[in-house]
N, C-alpha and C positions, 0 to 999 in steps of 0.2 A: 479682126482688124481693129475694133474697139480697144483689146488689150491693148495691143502692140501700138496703137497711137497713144494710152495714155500713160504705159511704161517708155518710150523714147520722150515723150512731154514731161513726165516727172525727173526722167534724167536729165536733159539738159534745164529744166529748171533750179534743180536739186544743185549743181554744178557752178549755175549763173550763182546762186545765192551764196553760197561755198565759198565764189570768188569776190563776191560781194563784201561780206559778211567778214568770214573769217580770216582770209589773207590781207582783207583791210588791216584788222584789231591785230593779225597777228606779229606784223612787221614791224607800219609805221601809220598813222593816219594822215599824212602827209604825203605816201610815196604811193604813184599810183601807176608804175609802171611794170605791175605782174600781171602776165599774161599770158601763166602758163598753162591756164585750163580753158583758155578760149580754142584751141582745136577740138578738144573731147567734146565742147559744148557745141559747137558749129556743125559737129559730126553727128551727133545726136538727135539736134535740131531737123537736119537731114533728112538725116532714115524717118524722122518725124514726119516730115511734110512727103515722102516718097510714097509713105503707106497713107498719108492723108489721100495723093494722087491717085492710087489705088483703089481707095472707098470711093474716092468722088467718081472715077471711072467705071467702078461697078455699079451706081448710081445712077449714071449713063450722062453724065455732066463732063463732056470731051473737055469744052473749054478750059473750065476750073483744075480738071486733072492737066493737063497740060501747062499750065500754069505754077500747079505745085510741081509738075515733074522738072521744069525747068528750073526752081527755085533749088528744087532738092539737088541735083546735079552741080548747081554753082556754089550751095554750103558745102557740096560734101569735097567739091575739090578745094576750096577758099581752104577748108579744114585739114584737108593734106600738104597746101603749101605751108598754112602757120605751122603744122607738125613737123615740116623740114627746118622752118626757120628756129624753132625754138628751143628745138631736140636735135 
């Protein structure tokens, strides 16, 4: 579970910074209207907190996993409408 929280956390950070970073410098520093790796990142973020839910639930922490399950569930569809919108 360790892994796999901290390989979906480096991806969508890896991703956030990416869009951060490089699509800023690589366009315009002025145009801030790319947004086409905020689904991969929202979906990442996801599975991030699904398996957080998980640990916490094996844990025996109902609330807190229930709390990431729900969170995980609303990135991971937010993440499939921007992927309709943007693709």
């Amino acid at each position: 579970m360790k892994k796999l929280r901290l390989i979906f956390g480096l991806l969508a950070a890896i991703i956030a910074i990416y869009n951060l970073i490089i699509l800023t410098f690589y366009y315009d520093s002025s145009r801030t209207d790319n947004f086409k790796a905020l689904p991969f990142m929202n979906f990442f973020l996801g599975l991030f907190m699904l398996v957080t839910g998980f640990s916490e639930l094996k844990s025996k922490r109902k609330i807190n996993a229930v709390k990431y399950f729900i969170c995980s569930i609303l990135l991971i569809f937010v993440s499939i409408k921007l992927y309709t919108v943007y693709y």
